[in-house]
PLY file of the C-alpha trace (Angstrom):
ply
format ascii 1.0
element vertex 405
property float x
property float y
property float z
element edge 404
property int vertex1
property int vertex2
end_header
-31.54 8.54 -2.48
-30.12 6.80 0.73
-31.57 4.01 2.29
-31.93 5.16 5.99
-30.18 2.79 8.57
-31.35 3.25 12.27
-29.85 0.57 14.21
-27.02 -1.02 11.95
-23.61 0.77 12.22
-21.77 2.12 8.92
-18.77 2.09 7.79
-17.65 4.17 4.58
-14.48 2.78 2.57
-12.98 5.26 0.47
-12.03 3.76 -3.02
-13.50 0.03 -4.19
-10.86 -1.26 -6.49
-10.23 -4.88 -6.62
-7.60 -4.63 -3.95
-10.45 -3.35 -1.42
-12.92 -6.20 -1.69
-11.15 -7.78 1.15
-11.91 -4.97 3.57
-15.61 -4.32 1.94
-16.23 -8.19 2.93
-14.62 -8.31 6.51
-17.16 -4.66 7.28
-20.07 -6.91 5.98
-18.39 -10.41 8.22
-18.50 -7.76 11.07
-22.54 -7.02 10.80
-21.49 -3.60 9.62
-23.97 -1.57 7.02
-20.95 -0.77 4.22
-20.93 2.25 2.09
-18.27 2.78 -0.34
-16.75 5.30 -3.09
-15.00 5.78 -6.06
-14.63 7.34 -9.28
-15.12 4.30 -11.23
-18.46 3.64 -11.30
-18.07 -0.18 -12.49
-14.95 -0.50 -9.35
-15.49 -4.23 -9.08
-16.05 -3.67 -4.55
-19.22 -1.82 -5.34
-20.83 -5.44 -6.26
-20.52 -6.43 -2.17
-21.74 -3.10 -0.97
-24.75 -1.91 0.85
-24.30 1.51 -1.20
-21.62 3.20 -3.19
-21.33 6.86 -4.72
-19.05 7.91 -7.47
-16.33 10.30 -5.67
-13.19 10.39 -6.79
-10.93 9.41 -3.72
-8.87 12.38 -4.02
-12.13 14.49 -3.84
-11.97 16.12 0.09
-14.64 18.09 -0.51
-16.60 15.69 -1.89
-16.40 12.84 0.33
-16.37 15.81 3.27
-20.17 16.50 2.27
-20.86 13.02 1.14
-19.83 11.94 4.39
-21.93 14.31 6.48
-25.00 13.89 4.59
-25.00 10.53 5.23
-23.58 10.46 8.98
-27.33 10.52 10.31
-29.21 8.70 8.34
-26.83 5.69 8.06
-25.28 6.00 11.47
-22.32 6.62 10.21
-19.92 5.74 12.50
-16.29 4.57 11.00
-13.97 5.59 7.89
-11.74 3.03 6.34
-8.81 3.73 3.95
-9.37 1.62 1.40
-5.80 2.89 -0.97
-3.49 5.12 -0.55
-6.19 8.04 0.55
-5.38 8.75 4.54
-5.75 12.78 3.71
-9.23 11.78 2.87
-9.95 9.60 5.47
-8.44 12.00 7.92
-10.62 15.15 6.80
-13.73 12.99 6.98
-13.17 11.56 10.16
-12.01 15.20 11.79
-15.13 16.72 10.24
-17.35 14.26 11.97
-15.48 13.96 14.92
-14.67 9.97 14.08
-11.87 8.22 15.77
-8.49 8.83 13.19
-5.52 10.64 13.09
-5.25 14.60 12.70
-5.20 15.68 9.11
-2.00 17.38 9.60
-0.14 13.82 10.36
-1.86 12.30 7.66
-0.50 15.26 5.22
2.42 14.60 6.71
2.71 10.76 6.30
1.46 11.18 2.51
4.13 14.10 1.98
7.45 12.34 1.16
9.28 15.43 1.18
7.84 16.84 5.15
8.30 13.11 6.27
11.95 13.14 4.86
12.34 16.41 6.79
10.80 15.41 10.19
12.39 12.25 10.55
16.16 13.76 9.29
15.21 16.62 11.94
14.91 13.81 14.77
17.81 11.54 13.71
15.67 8.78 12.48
17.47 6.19 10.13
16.10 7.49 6.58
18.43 7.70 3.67
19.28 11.34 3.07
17.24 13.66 0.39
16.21 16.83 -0.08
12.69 18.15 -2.29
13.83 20.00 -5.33
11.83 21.86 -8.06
14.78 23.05 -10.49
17.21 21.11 -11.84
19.67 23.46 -10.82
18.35 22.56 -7.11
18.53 18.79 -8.19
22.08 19.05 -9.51
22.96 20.55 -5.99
21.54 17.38 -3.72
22.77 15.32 -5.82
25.92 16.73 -5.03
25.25 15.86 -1.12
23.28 11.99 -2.24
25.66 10.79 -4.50
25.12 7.84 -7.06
23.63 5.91 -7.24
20.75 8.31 -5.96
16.36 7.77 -6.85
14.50 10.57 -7.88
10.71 10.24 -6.25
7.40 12.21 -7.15
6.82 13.71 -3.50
3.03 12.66 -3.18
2.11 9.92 -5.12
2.09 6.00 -4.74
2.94 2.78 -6.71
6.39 4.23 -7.57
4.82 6.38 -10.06
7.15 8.94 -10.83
10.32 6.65 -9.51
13.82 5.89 -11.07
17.16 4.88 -10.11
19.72 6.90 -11.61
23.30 6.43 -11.85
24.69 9.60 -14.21
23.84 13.23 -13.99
22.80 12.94 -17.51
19.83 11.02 -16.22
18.96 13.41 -14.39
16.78 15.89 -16.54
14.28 13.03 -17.61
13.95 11.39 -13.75
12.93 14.70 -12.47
10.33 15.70 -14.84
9.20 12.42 -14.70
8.59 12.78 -10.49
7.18 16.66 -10.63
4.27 15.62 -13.41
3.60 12.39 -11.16
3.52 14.92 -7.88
0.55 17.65 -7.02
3.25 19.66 -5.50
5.28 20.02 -8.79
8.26 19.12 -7.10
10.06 16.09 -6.31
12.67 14.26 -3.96
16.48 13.64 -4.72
17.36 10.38 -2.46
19.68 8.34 -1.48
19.47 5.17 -3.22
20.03 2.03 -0.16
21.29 -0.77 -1.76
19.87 -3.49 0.30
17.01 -5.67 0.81
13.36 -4.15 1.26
10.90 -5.09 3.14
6.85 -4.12 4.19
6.37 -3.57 7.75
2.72 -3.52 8.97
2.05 -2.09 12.56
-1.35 -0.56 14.15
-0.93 2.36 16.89
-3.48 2.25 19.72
-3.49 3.85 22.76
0.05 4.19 23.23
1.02 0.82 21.91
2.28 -0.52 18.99
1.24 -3.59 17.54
3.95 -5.72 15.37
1.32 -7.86 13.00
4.13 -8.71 10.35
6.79 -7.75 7.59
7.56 -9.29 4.13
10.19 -9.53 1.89
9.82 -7.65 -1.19
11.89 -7.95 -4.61
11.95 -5.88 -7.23
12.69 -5.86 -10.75
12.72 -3.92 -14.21
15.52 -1.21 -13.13
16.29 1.51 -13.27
12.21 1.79 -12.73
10.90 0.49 -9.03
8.79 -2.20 -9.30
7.46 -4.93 -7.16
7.57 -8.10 -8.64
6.97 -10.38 -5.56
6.84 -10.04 -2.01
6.98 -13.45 0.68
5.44 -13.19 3.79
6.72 -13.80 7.00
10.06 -12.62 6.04
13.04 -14.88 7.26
15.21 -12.39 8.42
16.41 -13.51 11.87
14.38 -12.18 15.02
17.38 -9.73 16.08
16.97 -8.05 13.05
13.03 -8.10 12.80
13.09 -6.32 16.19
15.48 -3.96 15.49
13.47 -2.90 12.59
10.60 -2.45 14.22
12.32 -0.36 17.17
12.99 1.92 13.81
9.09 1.91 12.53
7.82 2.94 15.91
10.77 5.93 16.62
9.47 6.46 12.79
5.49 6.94 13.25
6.08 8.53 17.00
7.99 11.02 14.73
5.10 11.69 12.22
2.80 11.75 15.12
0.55 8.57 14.43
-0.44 7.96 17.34
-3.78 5.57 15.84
-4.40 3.21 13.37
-2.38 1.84 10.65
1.87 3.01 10.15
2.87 0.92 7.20
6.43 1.18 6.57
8.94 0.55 3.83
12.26 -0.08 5.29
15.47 -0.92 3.35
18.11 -3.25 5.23
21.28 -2.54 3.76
25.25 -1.79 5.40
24.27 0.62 7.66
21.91 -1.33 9.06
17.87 -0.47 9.01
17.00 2.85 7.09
12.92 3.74 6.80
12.32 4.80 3.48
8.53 5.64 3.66
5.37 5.55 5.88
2.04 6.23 4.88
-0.92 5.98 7.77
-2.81 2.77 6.21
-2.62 -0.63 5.93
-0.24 -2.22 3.29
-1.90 -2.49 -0.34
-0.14 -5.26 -2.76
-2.38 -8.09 -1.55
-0.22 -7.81 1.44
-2.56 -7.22 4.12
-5.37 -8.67 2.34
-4.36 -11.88 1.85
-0.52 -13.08 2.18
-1.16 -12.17 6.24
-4.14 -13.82 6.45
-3.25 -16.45 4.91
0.14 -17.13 6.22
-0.26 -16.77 10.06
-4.03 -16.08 9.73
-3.90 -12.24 11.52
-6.47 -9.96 10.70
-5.04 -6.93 10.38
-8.19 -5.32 8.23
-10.37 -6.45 11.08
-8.47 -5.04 13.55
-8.03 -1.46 11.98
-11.80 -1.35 11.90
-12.69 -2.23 15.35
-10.65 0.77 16.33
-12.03 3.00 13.86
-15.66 2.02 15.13
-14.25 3.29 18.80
-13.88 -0.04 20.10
-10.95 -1.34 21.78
-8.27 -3.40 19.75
-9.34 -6.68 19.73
-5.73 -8.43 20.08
-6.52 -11.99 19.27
-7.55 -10.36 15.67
-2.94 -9.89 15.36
-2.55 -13.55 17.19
-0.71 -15.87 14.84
-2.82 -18.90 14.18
-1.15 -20.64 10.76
2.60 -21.05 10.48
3.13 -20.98 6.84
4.27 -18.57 3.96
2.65 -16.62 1.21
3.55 -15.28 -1.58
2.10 -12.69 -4.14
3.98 -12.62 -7.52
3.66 -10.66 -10.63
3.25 -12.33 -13.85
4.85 -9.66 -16.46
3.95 -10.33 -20.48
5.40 -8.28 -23.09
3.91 -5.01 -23.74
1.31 -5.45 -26.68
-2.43 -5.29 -26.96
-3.48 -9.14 -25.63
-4.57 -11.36 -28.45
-4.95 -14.29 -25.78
-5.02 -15.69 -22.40
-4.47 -18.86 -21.49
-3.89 -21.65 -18.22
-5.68 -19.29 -15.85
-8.19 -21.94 -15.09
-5.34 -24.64 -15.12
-2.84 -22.97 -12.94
-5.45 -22.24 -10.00
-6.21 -25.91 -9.70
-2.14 -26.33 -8.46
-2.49 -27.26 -4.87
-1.38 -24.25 -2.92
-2.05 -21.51 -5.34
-4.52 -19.29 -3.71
-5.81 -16.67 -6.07
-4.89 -14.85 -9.63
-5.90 -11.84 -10.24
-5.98 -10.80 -13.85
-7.04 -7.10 -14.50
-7.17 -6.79 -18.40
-8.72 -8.65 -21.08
-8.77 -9.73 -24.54
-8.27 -6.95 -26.83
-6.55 -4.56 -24.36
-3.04 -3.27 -24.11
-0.13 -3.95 -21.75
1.99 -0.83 -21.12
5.63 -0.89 -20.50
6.24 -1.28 -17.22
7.55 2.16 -15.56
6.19 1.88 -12.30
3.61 -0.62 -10.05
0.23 0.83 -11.40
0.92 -1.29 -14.76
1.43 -4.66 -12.82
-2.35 -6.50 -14.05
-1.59 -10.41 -13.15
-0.87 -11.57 -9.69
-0.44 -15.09 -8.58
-1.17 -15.42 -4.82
0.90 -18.67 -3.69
1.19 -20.61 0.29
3.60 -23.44 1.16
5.43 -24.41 4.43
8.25 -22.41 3.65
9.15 -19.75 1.78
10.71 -22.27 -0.83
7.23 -24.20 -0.83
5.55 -21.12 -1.73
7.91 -19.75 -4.30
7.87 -23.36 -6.27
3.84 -23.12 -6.31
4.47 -20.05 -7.91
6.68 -20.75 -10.59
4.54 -23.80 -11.47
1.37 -21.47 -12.28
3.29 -18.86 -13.84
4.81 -21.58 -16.54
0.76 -22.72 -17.26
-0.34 -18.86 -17.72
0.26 -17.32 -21.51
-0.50 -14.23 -22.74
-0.08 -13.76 -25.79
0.64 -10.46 -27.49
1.03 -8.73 -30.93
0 1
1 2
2 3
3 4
4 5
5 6
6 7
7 8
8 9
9 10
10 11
11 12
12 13
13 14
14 15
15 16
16 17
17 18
18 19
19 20
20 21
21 22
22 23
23 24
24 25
25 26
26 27
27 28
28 29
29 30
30 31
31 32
32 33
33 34
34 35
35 36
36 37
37 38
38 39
39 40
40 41
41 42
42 43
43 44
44 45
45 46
46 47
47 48
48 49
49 50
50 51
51 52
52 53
53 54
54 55
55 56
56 57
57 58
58 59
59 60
60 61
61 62
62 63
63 64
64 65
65 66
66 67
67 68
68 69
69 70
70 71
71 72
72 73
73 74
74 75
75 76
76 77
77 78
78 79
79 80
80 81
81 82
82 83
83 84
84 85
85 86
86 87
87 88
88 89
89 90
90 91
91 92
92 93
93 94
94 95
95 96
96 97
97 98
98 99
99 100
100 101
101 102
102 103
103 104
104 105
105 106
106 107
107 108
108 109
109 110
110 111
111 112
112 113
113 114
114 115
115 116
116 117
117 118
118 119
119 120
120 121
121 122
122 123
123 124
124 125
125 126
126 127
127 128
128 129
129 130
130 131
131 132
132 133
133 134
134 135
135 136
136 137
137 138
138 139
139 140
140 141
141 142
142 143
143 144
144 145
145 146
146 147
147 148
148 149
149 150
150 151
151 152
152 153
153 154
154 155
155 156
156 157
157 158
158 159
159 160
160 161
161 162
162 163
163 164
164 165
165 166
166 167
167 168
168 169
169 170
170 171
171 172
172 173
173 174
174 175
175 176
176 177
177 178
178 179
179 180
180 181
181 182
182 183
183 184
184 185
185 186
186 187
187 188
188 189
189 190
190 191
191 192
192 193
193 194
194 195
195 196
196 197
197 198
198 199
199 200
200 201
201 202
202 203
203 204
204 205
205 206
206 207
207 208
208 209
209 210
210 211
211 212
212 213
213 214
214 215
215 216
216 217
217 218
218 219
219 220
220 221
221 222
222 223
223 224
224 225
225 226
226 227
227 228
228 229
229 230
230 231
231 232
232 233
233 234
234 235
235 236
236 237
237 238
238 239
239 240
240 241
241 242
242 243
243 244
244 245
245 246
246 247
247 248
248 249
249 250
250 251
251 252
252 253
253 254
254 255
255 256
256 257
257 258
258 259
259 260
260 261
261 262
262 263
263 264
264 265
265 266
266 267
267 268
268 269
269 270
270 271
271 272
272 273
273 274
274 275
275 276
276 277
277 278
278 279
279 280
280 281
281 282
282 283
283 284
284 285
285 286
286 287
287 288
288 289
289 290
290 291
291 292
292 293
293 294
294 295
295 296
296 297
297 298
298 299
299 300
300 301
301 302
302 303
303 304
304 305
305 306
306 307
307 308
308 309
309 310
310 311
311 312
312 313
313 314
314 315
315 316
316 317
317 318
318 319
319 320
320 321
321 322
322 323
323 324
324 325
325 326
326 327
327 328
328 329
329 330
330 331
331 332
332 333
333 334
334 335
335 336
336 337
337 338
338 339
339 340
340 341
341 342
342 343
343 344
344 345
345 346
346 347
347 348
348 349
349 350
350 351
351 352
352 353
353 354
354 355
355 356
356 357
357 358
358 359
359 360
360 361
361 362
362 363
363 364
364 365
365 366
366 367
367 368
368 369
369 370
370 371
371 372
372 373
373 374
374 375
375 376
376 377
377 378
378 379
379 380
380 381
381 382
382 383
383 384
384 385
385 386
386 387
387 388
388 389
389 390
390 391
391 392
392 393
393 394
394 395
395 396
396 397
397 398
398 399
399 400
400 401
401 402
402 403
403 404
């Protein structure tokens, strides 16, 4: 049963994981009526919304005639990706004629393979690779990649499905790894860049595209591809900031997003700036939910859901207003089922520690780490400088134990 809404506008968030809290409180900052979904029925959001249904966020169909049966009597009126879901968003917001991209650019930013293809196609700076679904066809690009070269699942997210490999006898065990991690059943042969990667978050509206930031990621636990910190602002030097972002924009203009979010991964290695992926959504990571925020005080959340409402981009919403730096590090324990936790309460009392996040609890396990869906503790740091920041870190990660049997 739906409560109806007559006056108050709605906005639905697809998924309501702890990473989408942030957006689920700036829609209900904003005076908007928030309805959200997914397939865990305890997802921690659901507490701060005005309703919630159990769809799995993959579900098109679903949310397609969740989303219409509600459009009416909730006056619904915007759709907000709140993971890695713009395919859903975009069917939802093309069936009800909501402001958002065509589905066939969001298939096509969410497709690693078709993106690889359209942006080789129109000489954009992407490391070469080729989709394969043999191993005979993956002994053949890897033949044109070289080593080392990364083996990707085509259409999935969190690296699931990643690894670096440096030998063809690797080869076999990477590849089944990224077809049973891919819907397609197929996977990419890459390039690996040997460089220095970094987030880039712009918005596309009407015609324009708006810089709000990129961070400096680092990664860890190779040959698998794992985030274990990113710092944001980056401190690359401006030349080189706006040379990458001259790359992300010939890079979304190429997928055809042309509104809304283009978040981009971009490697900076010898040949310069080489875009690695872009999916048609705001960064996840605590990224855009709180290391922007927090270090220049941009709202890039905010801003993505003005225009999704069909208002125009309210600019002052990607106006720096804080000059400091964030940082959001992973805190990685053994692998073990977790006896105890301890210095959680201590290490948040540090002066410029701004959150933890700890996902499991007491009597649950910690999985090897393979790829970024196993990361569970995050320390979310702010200092002057990136130095500042990184030392706040290191200070609460030496009070927080887990121990493990």
């Amino acid at each position: 049963m739906h409560n109806t809404i007559e006056q108050q506008e709605s906005i639905l968030i697809v998924s309501a994981g702890i990473m989408q809290i942030p957006a689920i409180l700036t829609a209900k900052r904003m005076g908007l009526n928030v309805i959200a979904t997914d397939r865990n029925a305890e997802a921690p959001g659901f507490e701060f919304c005005d309703c919630s249904a159990i769809i799995d966020s993959k579900d098109i169909e679903g949310h397609v005639a969740y989303a219409k049966e509600i459009q009416k009597s909730h006056n619904l009126r915007a759709v907000f990706a709140g993971s890695d879901v713009a395919v859903t968003v975009a069917e939802i917001t093309n069936a009800l004629g909501l402001p958002g991209i065509p589905v066939e650019v969001a298939k096509r930013s969410n497709d690693k393979a078709s993106m690889k293809r359209r942006w080789l196609e129109d000489g954009i700076a992407t490391p070469f690779g080729e989709e394969v679904s043999s191993l005979r066809e993956a002994e053949e690009a890897l033949k044109k990649t070289g080593f080392p070269a990364i083996i990707k699942a085509v259409d999935n997210a969190a690296s699931r499905g990643s690894r670096m490999i440096r030998q063809v006898s690797e080869l076999p065990q990477a590849l089944e790894n990224a077809k049973a991690a891919s819907r397609t059943g197929t996977a990419i042969v890459e390039q690996y860049i040997l460089g220095v990667e970094l987030s880039v978050e712009t918005i596309v509206w009407n015609g324009q595209h708006y810089h709000v930031g990129m961070a400096d990621r680092e990664f860890g636990f190779h040959p698998f591809h794992i985030e274990t910190a990113h710092l944001d602002p980056t401190n690359k030097p401006l030349f080189e900031q706006n040379e990458i972002y001259r790359l992300v924009d010939a890079a979304a203009d190429s997928l055809g997003i042309n509104f809304g979010p283009a978040k981009a991964d971009v490697i900076l290695g010898p040949r310069g700036p080489m875009i690695l992926e872009m999916p048609a959504r705001l960064s996840g990571g605590f990224h855009s939910q709180y290391t922007t925020p927090i270090s220049s005080g941009k709202d890039p959340i905010q801003a993505v859901m003005e225009i999704s409402l069909g208002r125009k981009l309210n600019d002052s919403l990607l106006e720096s207003k804080k000059n400091l730096f964030s940082m959001c590090g992973g805190v990685f324990p053994n692998p073990g089922k977790i006896l105890s936790i301890d210095g959680v309460e201590e290490a948040k009392k540090i002066q410029g520690v701004e959150k933890i996040f700890v996902t499991k609890k007491m009597g649950e396990y910690i999985d090897p780490y393979v790829d970024n869906g196993n990361r569970f503790c995050w320390i979310i740091t702010s200092g002057k400088t990136q130095s500042d920041a990184r030392d706040v870190f290191e200070k609460a990660r030496s009070l927080i134990k887990f121990h493990v049997s």
